[in-house]
PDB file of N, CA, C and O in Angstrom, chain B, residues numbered from 101:
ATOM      1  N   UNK B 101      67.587  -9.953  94.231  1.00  0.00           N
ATOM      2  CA  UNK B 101      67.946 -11.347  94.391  1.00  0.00           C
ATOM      3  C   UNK B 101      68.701 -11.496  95.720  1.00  0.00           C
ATOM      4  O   UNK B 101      69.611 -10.732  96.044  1.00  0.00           O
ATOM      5  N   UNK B 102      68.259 -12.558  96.496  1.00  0.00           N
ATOM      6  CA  UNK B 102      68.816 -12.451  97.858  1.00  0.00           C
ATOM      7  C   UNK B 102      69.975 -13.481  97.610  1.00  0.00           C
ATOM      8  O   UNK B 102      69.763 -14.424  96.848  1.00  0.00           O
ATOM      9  N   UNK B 103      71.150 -13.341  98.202  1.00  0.00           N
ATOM     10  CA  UNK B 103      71.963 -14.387  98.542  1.00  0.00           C
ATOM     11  C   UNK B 103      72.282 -15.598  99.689  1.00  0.00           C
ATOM     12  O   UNK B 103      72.242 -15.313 100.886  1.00  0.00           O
ATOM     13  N   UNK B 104      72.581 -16.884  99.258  1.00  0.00           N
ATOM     14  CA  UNK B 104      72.377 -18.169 100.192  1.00  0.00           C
ATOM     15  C   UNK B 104      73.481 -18.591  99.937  1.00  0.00           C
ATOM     16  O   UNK B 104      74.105 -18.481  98.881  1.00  0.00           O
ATOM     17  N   UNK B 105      73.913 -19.327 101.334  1.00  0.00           N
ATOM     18  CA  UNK B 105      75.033 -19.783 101.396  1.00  0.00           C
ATOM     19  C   UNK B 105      74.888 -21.255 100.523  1.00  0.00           C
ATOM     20  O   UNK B 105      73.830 -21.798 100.840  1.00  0.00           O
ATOM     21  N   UNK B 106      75.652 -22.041  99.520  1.00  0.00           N
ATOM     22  CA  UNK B 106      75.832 -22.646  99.885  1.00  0.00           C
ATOM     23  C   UNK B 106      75.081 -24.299 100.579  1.00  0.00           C
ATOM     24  O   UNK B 106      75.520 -24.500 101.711  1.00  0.00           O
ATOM     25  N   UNK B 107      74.164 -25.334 100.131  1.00  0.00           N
ATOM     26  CA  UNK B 107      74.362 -26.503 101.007  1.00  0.00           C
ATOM     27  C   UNK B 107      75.674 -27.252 101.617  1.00  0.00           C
ATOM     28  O   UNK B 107      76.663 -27.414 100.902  1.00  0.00           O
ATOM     29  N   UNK B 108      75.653 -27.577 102.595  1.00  0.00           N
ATOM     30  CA  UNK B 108      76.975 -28.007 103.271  1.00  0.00           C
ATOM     31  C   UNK B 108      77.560 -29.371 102.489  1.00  0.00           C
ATOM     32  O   UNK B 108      78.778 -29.509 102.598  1.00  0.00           O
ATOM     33  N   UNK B 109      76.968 -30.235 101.837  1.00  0.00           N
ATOM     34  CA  UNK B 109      77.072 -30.977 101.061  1.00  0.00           C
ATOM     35  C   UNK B 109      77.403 -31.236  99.301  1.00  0.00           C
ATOM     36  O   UNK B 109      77.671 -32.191  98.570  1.00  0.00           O
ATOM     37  N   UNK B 110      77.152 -29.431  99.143  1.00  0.00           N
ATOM     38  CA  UNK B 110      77.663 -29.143  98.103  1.00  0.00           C
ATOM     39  C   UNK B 110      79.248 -28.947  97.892  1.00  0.00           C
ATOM     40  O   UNK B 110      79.937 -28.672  98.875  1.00  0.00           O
ATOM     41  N   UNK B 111      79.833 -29.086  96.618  1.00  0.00           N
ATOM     42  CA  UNK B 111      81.205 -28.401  96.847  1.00  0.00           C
ATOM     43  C   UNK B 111      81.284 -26.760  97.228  1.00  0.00           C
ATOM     44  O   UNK B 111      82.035 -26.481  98.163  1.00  0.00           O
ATOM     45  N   UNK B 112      80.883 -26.143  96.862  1.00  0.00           N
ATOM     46  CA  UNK B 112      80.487 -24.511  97.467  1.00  0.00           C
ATOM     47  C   UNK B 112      80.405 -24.793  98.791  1.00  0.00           C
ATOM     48  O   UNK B 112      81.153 -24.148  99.525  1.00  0.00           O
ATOM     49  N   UNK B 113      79.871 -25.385  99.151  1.00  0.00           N
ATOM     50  CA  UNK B 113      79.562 -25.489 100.664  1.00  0.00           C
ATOM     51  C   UNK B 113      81.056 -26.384 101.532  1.00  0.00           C
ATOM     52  O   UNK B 113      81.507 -25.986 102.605  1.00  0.00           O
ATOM     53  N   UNK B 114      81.394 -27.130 101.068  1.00  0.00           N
ATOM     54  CA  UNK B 114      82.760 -27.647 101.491  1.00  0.00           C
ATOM     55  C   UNK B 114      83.760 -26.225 101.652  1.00  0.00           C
ATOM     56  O   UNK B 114      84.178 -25.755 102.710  1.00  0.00           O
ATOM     57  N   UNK B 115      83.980 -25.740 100.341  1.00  0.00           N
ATOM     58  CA  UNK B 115      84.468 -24.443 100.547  1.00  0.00           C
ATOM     59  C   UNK B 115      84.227 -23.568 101.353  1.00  0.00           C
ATOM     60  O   UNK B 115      85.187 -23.183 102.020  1.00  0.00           O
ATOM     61  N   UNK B 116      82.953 -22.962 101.585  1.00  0.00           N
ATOM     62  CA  UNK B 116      82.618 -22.465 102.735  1.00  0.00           C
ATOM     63  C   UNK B 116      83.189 -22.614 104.446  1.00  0.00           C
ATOM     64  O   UNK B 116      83.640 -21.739 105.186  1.00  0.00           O
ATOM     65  N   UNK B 117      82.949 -24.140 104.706  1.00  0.00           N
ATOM     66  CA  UNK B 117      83.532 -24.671 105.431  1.00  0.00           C
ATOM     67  C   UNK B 117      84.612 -24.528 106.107  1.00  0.00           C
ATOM     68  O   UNK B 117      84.836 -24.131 107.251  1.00  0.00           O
ATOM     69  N   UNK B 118      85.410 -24.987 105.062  1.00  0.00           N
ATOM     70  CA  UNK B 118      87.162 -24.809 105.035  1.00  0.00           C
ATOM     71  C   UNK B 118      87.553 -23.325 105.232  1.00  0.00           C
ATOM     72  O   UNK B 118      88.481 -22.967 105.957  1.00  0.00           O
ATOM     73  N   UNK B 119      86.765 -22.503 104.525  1.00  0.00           N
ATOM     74  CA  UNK B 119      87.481 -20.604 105.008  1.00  0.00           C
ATOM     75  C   UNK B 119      86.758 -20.565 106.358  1.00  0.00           C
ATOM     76  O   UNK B 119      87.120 -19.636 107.079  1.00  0.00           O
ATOM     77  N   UNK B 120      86.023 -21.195 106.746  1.00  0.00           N
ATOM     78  CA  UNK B 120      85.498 -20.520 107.990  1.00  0.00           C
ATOM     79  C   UNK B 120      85.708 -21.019 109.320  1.00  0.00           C
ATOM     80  O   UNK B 120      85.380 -20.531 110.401  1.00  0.00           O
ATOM     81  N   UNK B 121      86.512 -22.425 108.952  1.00  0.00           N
ATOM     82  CA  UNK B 121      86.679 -22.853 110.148  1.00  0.00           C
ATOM     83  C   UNK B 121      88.014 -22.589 111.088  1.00  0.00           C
ATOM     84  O   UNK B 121      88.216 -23.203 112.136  1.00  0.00           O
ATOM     85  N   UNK B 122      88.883 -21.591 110.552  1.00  0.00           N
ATOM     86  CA  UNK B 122      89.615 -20.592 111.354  1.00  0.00           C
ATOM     87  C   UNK B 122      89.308 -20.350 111.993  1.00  0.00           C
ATOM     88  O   UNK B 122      89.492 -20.854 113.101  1.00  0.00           O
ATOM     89  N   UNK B 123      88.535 -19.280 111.704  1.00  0.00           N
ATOM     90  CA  UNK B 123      87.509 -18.143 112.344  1.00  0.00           C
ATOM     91  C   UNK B 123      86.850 -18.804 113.372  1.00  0.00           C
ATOM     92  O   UNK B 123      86.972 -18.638 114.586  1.00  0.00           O
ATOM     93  N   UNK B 124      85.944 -19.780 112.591  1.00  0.00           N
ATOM     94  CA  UNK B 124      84.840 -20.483 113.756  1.00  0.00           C
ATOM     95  C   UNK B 124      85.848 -21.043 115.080  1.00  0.00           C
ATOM     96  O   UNK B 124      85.175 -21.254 116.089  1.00  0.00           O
ATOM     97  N   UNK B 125      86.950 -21.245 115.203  1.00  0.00           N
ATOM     98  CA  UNK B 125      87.660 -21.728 116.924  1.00  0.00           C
ATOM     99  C   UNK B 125      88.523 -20.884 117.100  1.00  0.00           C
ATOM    100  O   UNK B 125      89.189 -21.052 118.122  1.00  0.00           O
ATOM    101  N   UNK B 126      88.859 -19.712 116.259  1.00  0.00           N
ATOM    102  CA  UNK B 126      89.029 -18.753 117.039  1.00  0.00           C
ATOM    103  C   UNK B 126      88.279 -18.056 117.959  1.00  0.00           C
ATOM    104  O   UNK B 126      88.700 -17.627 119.034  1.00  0.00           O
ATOM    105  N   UNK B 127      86.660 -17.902 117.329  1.00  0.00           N
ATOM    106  CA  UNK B 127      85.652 -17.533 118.189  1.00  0.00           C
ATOM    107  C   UNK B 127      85.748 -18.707 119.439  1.00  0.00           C
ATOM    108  O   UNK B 127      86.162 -18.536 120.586  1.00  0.00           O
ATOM    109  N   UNK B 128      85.299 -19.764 118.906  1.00  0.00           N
ATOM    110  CA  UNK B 128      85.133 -20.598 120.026  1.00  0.00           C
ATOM    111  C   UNK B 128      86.429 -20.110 120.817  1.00  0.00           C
ATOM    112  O   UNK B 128      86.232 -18.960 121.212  1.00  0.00           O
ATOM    113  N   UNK B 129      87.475 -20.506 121.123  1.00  0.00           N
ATOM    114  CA  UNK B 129      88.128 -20.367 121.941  1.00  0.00           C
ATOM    115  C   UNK B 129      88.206 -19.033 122.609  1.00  0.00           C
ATOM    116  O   UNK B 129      88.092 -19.006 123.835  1.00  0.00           O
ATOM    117  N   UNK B 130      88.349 -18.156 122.084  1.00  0.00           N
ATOM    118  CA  UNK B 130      88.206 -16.440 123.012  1.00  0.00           C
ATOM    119  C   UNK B 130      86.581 -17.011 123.750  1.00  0.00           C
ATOM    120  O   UNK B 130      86.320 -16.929 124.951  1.00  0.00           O
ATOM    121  N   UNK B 131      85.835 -17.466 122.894  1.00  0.00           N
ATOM    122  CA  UNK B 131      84.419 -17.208 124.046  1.00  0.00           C
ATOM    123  C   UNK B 131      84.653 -18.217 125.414  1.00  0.00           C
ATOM    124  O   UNK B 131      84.249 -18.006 126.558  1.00  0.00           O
ATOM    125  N   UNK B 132      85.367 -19.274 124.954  1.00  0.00           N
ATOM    126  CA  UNK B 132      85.964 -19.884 126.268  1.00  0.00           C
ATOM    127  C   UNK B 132      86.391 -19.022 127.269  1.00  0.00           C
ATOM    128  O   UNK B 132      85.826 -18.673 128.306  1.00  0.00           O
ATOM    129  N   UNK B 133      87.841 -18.633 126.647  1.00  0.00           N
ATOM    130  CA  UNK B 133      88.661 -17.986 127.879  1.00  0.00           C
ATOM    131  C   UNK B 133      87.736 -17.058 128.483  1.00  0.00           C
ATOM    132  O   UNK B 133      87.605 -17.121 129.705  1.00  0.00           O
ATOM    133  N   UNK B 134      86.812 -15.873 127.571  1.00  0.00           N
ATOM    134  CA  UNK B 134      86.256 -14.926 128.328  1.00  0.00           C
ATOM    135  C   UNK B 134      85.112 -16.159 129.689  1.00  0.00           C
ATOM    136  O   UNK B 134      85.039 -16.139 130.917  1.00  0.00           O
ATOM    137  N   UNK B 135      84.503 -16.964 128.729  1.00  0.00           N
ATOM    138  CA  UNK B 135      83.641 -17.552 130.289  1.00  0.00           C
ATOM    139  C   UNK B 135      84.670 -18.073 131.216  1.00  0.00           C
ATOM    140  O   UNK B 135      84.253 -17.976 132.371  1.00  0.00           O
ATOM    141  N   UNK B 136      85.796 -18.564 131.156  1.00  0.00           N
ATOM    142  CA  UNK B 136      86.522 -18.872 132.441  1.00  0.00           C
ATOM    143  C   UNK B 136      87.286 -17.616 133.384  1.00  0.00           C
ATOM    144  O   UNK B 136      87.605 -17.637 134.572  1.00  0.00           O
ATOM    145  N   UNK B 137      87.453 -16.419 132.253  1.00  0.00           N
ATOM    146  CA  UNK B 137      87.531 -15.125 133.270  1.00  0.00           C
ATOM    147  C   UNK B 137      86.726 -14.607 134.189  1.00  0.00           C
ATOM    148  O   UNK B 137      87.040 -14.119 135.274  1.00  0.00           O
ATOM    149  N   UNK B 138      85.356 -14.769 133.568  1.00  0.00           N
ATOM    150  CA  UNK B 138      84.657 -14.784 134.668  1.00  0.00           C
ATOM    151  C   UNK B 138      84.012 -15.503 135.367  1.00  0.00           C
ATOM    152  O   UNK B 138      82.975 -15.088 135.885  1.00  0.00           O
ATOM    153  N   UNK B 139      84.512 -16.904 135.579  1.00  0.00           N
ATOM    154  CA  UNK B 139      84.020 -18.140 136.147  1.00  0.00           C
ATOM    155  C   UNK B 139      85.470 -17.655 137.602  1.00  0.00           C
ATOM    156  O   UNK B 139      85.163 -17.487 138.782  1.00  0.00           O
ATOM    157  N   UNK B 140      86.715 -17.551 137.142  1.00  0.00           N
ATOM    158  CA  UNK B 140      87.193 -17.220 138.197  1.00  0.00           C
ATOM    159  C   UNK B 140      87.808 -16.229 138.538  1.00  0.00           C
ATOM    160  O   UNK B 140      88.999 -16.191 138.847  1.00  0.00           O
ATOM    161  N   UNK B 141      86.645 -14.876 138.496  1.00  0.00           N
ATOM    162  CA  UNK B 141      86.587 -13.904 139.113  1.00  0.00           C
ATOM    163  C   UNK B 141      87.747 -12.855 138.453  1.00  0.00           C
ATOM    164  O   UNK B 141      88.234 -11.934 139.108  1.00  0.00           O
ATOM    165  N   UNK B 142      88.122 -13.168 136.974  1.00  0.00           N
ATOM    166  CA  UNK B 142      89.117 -12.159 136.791  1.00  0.00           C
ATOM    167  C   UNK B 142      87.954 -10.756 136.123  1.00  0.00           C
ATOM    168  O   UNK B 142      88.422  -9.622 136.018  1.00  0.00           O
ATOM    169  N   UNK B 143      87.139 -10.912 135.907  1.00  0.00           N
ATOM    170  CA  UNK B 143      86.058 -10.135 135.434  1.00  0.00           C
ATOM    171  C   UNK B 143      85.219  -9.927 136.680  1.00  0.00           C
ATOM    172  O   UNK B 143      85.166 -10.833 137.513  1.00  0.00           O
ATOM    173  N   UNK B 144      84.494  -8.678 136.879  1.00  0.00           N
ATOM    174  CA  UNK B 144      82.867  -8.600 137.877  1.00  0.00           C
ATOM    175  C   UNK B 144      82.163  -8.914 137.064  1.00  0.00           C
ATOM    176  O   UNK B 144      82.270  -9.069 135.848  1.00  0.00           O
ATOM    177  N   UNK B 145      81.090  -9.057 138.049  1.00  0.00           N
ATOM    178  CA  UNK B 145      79.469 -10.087 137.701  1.00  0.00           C
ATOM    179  C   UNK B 145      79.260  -8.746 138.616  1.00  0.00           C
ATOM    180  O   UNK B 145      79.911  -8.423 139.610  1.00  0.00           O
ATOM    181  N   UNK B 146      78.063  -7.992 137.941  1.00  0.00           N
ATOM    182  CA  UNK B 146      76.789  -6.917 138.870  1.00  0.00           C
ATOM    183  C   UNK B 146      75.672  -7.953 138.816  1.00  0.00           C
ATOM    184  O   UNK B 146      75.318  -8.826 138.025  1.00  0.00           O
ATOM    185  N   UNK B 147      75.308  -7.526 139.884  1.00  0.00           N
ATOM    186  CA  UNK B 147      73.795  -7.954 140.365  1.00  0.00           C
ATOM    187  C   UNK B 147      73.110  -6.982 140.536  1.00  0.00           C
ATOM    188  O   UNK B 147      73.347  -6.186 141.446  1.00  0.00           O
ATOM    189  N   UNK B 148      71.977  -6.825 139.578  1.00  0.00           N
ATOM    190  CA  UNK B 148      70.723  -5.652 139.587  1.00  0.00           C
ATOM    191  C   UNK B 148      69.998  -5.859 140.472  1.00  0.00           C
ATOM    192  O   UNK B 148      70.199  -7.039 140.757  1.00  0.00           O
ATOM    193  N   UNK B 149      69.088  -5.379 141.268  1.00  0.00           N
ATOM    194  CA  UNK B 149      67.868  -5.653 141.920  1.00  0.00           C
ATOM    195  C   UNK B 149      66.356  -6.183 140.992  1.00  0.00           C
ATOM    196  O   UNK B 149      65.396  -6.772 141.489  1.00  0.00           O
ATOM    197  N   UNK B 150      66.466  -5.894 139.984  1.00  0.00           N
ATOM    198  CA  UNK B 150      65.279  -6.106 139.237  1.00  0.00           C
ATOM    199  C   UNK B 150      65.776  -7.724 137.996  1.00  0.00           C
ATOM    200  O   UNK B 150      66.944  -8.041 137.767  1.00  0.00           O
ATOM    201  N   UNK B 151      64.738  -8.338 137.507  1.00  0.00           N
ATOM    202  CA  UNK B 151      64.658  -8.837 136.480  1.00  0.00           C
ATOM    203  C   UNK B 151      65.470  -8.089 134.880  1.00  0.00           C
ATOM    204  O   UNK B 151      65.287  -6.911 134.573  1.00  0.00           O
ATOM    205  N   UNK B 152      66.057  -8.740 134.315  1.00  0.00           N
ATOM    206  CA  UNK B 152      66.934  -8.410 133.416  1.00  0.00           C
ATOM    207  C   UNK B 152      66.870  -9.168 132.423  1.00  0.00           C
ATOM    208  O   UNK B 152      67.570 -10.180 132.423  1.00  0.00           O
ATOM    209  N   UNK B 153      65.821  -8.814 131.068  1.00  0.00           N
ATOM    210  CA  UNK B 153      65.849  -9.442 129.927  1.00  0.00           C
ATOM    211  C   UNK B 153      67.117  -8.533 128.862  1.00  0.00           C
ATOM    212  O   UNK B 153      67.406  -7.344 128.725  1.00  0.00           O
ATOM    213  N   UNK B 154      67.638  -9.873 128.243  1.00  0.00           N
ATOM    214  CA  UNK B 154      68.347  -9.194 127.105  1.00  0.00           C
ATOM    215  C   UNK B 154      67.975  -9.823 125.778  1.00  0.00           C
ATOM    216  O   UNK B 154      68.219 -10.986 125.453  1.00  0.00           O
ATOM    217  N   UNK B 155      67.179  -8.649 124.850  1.00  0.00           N
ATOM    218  CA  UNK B 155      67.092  -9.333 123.436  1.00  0.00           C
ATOM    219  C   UNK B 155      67.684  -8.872 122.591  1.00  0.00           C
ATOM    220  O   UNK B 155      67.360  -7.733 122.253  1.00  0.00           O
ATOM    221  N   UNK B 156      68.653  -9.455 121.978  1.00  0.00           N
ATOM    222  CA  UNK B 156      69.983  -9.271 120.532  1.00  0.00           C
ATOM    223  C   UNK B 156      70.300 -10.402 120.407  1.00  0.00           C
ATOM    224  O   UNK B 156      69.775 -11.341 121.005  1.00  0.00           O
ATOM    225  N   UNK B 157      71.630 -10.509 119.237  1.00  0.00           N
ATOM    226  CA  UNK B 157      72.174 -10.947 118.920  1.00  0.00           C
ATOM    227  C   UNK B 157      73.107 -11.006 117.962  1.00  0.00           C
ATOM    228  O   UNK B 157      72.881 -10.054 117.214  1.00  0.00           O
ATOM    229  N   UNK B 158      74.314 -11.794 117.465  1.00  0.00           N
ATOM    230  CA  UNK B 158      75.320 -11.176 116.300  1.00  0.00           C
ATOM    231  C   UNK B 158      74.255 -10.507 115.088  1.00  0.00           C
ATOM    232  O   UNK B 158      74.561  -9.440 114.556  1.00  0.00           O
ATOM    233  N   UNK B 159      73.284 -11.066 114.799  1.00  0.00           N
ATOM    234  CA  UNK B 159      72.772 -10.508 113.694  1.00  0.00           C
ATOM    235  C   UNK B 159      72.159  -8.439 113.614  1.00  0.00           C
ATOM    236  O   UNK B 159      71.667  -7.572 114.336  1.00  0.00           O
ATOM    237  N   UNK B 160      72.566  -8.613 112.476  1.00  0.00           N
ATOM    238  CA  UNK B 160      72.785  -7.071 112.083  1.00  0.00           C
ATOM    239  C   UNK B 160      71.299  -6.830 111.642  1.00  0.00           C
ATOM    240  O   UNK B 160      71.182  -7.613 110.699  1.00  0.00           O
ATOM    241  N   UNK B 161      70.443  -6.372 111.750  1.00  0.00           N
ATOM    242  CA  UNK B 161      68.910  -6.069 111.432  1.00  0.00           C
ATOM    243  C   UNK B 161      68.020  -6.907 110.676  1.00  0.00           C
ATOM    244  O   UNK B 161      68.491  -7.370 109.637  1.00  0.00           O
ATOM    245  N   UNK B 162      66.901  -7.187 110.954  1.00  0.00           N
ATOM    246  CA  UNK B 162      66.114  -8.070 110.181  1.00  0.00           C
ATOM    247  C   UNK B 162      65.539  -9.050 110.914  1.00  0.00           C
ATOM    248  O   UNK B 162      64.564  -9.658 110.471  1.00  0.00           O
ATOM    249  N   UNK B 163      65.943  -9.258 111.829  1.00  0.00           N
ATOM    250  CA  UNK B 163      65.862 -10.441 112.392  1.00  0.00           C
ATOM    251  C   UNK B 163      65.001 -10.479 113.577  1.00  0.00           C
ATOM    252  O   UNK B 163      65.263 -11.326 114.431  1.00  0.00           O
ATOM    253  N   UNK B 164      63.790  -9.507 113.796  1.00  0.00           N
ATOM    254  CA  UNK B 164      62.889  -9.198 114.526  1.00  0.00           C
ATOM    255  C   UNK B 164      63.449  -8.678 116.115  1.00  0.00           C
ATOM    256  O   UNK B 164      62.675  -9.108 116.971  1.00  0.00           O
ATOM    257  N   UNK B 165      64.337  -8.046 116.578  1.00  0.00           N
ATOM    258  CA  UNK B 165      64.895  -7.565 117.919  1.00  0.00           C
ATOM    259  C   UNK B 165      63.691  -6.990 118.406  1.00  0.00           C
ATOM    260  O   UNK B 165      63.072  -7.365 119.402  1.00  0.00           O
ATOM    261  N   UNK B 166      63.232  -5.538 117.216  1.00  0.00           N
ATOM    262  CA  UNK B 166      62.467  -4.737 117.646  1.00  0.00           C
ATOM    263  C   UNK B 166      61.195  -5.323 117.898  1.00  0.00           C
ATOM    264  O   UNK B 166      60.803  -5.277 119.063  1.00  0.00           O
ATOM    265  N   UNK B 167      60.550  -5.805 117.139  1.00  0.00           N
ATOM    266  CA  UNK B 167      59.324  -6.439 117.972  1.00  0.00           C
ATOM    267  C   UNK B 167      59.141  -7.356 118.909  1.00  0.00           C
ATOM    268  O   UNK B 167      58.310  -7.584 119.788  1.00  0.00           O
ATOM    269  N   UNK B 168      60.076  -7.807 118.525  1.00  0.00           N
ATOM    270  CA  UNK B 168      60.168  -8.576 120.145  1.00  0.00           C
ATOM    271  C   UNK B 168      60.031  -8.029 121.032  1.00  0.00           C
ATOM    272  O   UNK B 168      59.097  -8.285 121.791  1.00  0.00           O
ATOM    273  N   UNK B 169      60.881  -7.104 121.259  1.00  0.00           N
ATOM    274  CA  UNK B 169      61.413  -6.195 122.697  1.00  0.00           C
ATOM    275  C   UNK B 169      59.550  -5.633 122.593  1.00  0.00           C
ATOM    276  O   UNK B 169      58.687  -5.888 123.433  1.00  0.00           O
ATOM    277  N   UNK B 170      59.406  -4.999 121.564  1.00  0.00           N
ATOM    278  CA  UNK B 170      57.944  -3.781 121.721  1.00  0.00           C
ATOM    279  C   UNK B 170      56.873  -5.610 121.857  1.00  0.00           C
ATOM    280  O   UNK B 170      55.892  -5.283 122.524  1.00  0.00           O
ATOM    281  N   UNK B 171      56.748  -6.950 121.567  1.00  0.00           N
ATOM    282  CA  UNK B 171      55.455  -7.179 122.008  1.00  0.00           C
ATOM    283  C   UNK B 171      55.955  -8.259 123.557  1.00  0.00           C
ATOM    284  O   UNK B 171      55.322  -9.127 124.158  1.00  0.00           O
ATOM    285  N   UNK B 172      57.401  -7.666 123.780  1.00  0.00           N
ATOM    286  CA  UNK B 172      57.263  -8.405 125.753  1.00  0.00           C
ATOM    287  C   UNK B 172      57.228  -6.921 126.195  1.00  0.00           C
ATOM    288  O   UNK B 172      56.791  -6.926 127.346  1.00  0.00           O
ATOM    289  N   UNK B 173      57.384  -6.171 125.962  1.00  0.00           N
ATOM    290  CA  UNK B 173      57.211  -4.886 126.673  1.00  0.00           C
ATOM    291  C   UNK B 173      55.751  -4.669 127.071  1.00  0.00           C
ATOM    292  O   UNK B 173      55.496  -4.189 128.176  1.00  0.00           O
ATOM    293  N   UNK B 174      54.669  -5.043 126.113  1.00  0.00           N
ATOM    294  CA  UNK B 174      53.270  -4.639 125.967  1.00  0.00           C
ATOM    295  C   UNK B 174      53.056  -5.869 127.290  1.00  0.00           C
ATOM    296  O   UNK B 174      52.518  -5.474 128.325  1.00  0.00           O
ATOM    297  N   UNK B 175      53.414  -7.060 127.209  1.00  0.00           N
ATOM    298  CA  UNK B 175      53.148  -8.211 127.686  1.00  0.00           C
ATOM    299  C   UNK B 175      53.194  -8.048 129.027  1.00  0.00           C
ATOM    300  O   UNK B 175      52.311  -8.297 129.848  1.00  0.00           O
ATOM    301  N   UNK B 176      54.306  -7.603 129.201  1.00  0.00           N
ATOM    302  CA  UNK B 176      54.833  -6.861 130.608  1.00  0.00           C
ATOM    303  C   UNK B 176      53.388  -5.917 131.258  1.00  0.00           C
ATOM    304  O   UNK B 176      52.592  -6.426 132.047  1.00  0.00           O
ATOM    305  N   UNK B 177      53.295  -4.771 130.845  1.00  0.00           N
ATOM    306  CA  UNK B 177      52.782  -3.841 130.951  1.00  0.00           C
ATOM    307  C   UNK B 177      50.930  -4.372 131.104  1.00  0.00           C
ATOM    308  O   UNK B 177      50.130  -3.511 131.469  1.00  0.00           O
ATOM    309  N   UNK B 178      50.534  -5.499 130.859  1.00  0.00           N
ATOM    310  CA  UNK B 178      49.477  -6.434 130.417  1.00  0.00           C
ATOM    311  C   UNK B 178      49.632  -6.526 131.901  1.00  0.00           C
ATOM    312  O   UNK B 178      48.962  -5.824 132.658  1.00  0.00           O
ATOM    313  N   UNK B 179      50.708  -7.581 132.405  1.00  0.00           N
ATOM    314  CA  UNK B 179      50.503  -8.016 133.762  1.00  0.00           C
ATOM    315  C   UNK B 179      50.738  -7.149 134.857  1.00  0.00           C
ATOM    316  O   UNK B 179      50.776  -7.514 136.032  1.00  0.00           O
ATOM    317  N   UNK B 180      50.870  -6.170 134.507  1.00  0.00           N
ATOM    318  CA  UNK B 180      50.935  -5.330 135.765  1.00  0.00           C
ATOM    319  C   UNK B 180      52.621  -4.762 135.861  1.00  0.00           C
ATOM    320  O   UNK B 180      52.729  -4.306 136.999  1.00  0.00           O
ATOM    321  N   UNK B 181      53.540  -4.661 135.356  1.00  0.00           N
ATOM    322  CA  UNK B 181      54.839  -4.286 135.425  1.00  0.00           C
ATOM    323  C   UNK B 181      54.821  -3.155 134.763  1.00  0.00           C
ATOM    324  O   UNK B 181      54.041  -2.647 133.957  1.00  0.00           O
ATOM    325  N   UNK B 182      56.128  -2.750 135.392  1.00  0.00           N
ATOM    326  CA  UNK B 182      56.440  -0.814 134.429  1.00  0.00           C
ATOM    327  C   UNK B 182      57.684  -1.300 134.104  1.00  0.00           C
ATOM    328  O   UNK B 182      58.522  -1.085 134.979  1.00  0.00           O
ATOM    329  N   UNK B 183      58.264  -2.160 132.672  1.00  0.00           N
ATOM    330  CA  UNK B 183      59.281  -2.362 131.971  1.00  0.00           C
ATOM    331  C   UNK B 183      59.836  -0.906 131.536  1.00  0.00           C
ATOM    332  O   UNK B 183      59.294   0.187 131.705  1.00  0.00           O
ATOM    333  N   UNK B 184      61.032  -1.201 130.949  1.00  0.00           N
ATOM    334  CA  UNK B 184      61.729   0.049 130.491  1.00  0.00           C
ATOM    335  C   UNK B 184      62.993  -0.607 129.892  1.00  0.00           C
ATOM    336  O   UNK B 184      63.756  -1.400 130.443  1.00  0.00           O
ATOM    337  N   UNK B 185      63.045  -0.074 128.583  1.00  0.00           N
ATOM    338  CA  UNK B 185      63.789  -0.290 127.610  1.00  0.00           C
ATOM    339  C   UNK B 185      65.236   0.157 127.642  1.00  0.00           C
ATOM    340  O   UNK B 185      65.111   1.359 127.407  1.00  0.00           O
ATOM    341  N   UNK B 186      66.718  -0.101 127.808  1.00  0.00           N
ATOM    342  CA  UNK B 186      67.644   0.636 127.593  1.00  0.00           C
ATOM    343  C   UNK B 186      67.740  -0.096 126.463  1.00  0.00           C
ATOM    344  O   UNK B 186      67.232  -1.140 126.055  1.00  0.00           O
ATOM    345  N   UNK B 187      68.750   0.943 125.926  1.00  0.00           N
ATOM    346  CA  UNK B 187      69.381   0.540 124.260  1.00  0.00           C
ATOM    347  C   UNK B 187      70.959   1.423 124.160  1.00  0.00           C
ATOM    348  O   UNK B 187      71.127   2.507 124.720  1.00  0.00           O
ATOM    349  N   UNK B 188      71.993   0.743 123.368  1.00  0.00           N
ATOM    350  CA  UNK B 188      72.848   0.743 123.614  1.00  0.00           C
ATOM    351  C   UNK B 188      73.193   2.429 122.386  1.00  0.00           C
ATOM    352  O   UNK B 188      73.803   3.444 122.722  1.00  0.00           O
ATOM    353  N   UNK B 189      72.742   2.227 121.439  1.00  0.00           N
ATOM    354  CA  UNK B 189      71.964   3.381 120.910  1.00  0.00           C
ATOM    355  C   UNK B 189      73.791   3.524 119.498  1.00  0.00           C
ATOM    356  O   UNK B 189      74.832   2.868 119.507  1.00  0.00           O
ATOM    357  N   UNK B 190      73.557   4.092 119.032  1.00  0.00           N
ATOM    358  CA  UNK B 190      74.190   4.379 117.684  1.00  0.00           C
ATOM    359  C   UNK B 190      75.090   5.639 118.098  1.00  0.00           C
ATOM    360  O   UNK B 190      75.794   6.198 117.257  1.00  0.00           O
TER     361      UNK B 190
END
């Protein structure tokens, strides 16, 4: 049996809400400050020579990363490019 949050319109879902909206501007705000650290230069910015895809995200497995990455890799390799995969690795 899989678990669901919740409609937002439900009372469960009000609840939901309310515990999470701590959290939710705490995030927001750190992701602020970090983009204005490096908006004025308290962080480096590298510049690669090549094209730079990045596919992730917060989500923890399931959520198709890997095929993605394996059908733009093929896609790549279709038009004439020699892609190459780093991974941050376990």
């Amino acid at each position: 049996m899989a678990f669901s949050f919740p409609s937002p319109q439900s009372p469960g879902g009000l609840l939901w809400r309310v515990l999470w909206a701590g959290p939710s501007f705490l995030y927001s705000a750190l992701s602020h400050l970090r983009t204005e650290a490096y908006r004025r230069g308290y962080f480096e910015t590298v510049r690669v020579p090549v094209p730079v895809f990045c596919l992730g995200n917060l989500t923890v497995g399931g959520s198709g990363k890997t095929p993605g990455v394996l059908w733009l890799v093929e896609e790549l390799k279709k038009r004439g490019h020699r892609p190459a995969v780093v991974t941050r690795g376990y």
